[in-house]
C-alpha positions in Angstrom: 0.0 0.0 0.0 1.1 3.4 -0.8 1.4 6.2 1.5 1.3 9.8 0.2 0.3 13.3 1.1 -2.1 16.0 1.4 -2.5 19.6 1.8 -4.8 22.7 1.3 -7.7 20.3 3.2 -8.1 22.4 6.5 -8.7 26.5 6.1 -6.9 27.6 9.2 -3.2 26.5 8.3 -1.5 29.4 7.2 0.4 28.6 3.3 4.0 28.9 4.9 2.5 25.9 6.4 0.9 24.3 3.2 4.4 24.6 1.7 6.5 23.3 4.2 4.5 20.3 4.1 5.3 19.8 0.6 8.8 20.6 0.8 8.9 17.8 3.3 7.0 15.3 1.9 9.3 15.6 -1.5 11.9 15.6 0.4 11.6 12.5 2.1 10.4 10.4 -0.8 6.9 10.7 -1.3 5.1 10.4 -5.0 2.2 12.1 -4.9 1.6 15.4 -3.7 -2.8 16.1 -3.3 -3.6 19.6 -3.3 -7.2 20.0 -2.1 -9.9 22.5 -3.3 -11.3 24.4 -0.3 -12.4 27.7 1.0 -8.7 29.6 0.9 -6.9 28.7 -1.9 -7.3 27.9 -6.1 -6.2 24.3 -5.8 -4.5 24.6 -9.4 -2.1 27.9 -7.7 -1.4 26.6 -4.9 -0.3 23.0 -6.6 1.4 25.5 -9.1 3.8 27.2 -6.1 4.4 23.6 -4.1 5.5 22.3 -7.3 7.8 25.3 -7.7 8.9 24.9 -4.1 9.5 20.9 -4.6 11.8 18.9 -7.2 10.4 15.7 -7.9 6.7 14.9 -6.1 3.9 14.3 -8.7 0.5 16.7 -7.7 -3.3 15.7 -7.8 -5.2 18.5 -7.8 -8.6 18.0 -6.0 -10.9 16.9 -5.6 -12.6 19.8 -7.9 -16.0 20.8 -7.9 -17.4 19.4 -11.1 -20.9 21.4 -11.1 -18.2 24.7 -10.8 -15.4 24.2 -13.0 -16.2 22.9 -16.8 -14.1 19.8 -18.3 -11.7 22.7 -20.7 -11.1 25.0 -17.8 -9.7 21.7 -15.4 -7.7 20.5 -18.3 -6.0 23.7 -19.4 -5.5 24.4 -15.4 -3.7 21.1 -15.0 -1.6 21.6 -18.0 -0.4 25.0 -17.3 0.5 24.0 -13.7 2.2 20.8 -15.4 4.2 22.6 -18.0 5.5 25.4 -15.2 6.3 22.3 -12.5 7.7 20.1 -15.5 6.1 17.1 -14.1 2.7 15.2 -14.8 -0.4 16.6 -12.7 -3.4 14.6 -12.2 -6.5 16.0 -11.2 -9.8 14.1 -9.2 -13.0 15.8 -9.6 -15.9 15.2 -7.0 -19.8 16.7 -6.2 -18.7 18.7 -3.4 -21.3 20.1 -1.4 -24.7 22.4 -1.7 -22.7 24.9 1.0 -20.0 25.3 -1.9 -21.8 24.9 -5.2 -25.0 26.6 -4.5 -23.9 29.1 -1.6 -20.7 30.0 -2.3 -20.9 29.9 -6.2 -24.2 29.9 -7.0 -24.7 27.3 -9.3 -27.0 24.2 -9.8 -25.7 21.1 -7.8 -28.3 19.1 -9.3 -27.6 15.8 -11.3 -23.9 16.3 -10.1 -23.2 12.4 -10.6 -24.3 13.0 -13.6 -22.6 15.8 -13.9 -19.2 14.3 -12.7 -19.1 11.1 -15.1 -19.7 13.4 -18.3 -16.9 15.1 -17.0 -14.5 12.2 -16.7 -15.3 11.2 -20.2 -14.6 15.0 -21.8 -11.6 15.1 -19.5 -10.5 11.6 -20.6 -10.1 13.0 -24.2 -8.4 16.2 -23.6 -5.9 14.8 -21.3 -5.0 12.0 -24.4 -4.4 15.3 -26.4 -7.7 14.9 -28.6 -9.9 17.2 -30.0 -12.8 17.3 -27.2 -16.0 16.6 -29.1 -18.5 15.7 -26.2 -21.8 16.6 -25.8 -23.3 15.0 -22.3 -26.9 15.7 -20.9 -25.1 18.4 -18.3 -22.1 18.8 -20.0 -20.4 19.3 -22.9 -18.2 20.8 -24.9 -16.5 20.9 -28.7 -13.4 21.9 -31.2 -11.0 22.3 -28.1 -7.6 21.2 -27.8 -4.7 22.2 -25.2 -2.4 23.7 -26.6 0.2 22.6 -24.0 1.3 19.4 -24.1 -1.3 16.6 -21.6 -0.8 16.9 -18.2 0.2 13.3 -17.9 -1.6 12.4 -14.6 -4.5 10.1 -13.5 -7.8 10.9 -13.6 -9.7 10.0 -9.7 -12.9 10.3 -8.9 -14.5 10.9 -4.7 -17.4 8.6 -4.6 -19.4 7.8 -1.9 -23.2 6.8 -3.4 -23.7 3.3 -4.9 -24.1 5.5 -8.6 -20.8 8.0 -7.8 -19.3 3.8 -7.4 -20.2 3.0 -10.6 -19.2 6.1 -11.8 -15.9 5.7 -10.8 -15.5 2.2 -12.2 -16.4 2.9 -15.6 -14.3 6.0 -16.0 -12.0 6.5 -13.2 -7.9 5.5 -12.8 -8.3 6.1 -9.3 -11.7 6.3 -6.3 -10.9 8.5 -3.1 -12.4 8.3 -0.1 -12.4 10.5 2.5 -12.2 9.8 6.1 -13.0 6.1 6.1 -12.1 3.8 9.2 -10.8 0.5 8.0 -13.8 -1.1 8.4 -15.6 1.2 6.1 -12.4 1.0 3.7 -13.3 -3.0 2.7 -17.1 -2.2 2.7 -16.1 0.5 -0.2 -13.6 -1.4 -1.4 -16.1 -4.7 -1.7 -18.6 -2.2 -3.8 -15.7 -0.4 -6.0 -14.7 -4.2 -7.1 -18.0 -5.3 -7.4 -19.3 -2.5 -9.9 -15.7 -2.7 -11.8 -16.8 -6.5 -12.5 -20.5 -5.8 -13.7 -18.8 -2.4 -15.7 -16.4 -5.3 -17.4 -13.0 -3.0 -16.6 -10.5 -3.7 -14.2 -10.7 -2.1 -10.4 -9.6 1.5 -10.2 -7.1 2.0 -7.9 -8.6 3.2 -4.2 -6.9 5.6 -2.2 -8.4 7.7 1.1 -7.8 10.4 3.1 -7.1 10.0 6.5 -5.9 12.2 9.4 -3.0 11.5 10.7 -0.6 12.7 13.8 2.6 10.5 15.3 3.4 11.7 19.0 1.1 14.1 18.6 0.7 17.0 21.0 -2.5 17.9 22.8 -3.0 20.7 20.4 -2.8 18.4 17.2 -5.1 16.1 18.8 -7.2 19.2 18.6 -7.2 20.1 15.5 -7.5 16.5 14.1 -10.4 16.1 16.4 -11.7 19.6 14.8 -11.4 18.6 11.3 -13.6 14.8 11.6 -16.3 16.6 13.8 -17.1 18.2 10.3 -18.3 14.9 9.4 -20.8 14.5 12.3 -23.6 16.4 10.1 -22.9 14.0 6.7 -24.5 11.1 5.6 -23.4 7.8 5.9 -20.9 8.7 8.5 -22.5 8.4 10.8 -22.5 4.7 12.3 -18.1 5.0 12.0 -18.7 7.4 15.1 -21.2 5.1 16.9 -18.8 2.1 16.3 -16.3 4.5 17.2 -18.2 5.2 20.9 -19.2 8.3 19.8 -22.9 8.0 19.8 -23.2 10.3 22.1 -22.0 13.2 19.9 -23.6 11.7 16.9 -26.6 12.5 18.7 -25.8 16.2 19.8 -24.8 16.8 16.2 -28.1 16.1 15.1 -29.9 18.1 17.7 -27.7 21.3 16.5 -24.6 21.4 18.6 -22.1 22.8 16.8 -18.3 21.7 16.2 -16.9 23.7 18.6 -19.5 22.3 21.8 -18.3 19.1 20.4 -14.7 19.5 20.8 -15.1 20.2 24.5 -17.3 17.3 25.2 -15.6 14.7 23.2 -12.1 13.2 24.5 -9.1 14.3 22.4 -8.3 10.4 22.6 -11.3 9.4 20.4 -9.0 10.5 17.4 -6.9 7.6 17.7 -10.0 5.2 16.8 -10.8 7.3 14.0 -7.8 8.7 12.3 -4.0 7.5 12.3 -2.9 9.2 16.0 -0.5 7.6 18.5 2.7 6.6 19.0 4.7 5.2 15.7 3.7 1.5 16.2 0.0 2.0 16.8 -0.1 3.9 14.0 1.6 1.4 11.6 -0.4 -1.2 13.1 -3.4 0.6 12.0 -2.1 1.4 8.7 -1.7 -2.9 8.4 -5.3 -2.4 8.8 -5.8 -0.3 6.0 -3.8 -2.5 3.4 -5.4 -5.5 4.5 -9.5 -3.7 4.1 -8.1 -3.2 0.5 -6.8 0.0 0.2 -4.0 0.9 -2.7 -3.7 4.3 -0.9 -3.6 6.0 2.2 -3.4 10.1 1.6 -2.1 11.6 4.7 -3.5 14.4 5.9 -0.9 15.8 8.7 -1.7 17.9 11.6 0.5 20.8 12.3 -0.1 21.9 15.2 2.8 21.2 17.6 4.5 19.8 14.5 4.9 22.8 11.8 4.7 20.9 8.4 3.5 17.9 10.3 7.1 17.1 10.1 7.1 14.5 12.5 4.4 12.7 11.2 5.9 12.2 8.1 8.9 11.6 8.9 7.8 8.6 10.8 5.7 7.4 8.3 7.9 8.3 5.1 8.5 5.5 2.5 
């Protein structure tokens, strides 16, 4: 199982922090290099400075709203940041979430699945260096061609759904998952298989993200326990916490507490059964867990608190 690296997933780090994180990882022999799409930064900029900052670490930009950014504006954004790094860049593509599509942009998030496989299949030709001449039920788009040369990266899709599965199977290199324990890693990796087989293509590759903090310090057990409160509130996460022995704040969640009343009535230790935190053996151990559930990939996402770059962390965990 591989091990690799994200950053640009939490708004709060500062970007002397996003950086350092990448210098590091490169440093220490990581291949791939995810650049989230959040609140704070373009994704495609900030991959474009780490890139600068780093020698030989590949990027995945993503996951990127597919009901915000059209098939030709993610390709040429992929290979400009490509051309300047001079190394491939992949790029996954996801449904994101009503609060970004229709609050903070405005647009439609309706028939995103839909939305997201027409996408992969436009992509799929302008990242071969073909003419795109694709016209979908949501999207489409004709007599474009990048005029830089293909990125050169894998195309991954988030899925969560039983159709975003399918989705991903037909059309995907790569499925990401986000915030899985490893438990819920073989469930999705059971369905990914299973809808690869009735698709007739071989498995994509499955990767997740997954907090992580070695030695931590109280404060990164804080912000890790910040960052999968967030997921309290989304469906299908749910039953993870109550397996977890968080039902109680399962059930706060859903009568309107919000993240911070959480953080003060949940133990900083519950991380440890939900993300990769502890000492450097427990951790490992539960990174065995992963590989055996199926995973291909685990995506680190470092905390930094107490440990600026999450050097530590990687470090200890560094291929």
């Amino acid at each position: 199982m591989e091990i690799t690296v994200v950053i640009a997933s939490r708004p709060e780090v500062p970007p002397d922090e996003e950086l350092r994180t990448a210098v590091v990882a490169d440093r220490l022999g990581y291949r791939d290099l995810w650049v989230g799409e959040g609140f704070v930064w373009d994704a495609f900029a900030l991959a474009t400075a780490a890139g600068l900052k780093t020698r030989q670490i590949e990027l995945t930009v993503g996951p990127i709203p597919v009901s915000v950014r059209d098939p030709a504006s993610i390709a040429r954004a992929a290979a400009s940041t490509a051309a300047l790094v001079g190394r491939p860049v992949g790029v996954a593509l996801g449904t994101s979430s009503l609060r970004v599509v229709e609050r903070m942009h405005g647009r439609s998030r309706r028939r995103a699945v839909t939305t997201m496989a027409e996408s992969a299949q436009a992509l799929r030709a302008l990242f071969a260096g073909q003419v795109a001449d694709f016209a979908g039920e949501t999207v489409s788009t004709h007599d474009y061609r990048l005029r830089l040369d293909p990125p050169g990266g894998p195309i991954t899709l988030a899925a969560f759904g039983d159709r975003a599965i399918e989705v991903a199977a037909r059309h995907a290199d790569r499925m990401v998952l986000d915030l899985v324990s490893p438990e819920l890693a073989r469930h999705y990796r059971g369905k990914l298989d299973a809808a690869a087989e009735r698709v007739g293509r071989p498995a994509p590759r499955l990767a997740a993200w997954i907090p992580a903090a070695v030695d931590p310090t109280p404060e990164a057990r804080v912000q890790v326990l910040r960052s999968v409160l967030g997921y309290l509130s989304v469906a299908g996460y749910q039953e993870m916490f109550v397996a977890a022995g968080l039902g109680d704040a399962v059930r706060r969640s859903q009568e309107g507490a919000d993240v911070d009343e959480l953080v003060g009535a949940v133990p900083p230790s519950a991380v440890e059964r939900l993300g990769l935190v502890g000492d450097a053996a427990s951790v490992r151990e539960r990174l065995d867990a992963y590989a055996e559930a199926g995973l291909d990939e685990v995506v680190l996402v470092p905390a930094t608190a107490g440990d600026p770059g999450g050097e530590r962390t990687l470090i200890a965990l560094a291929p």
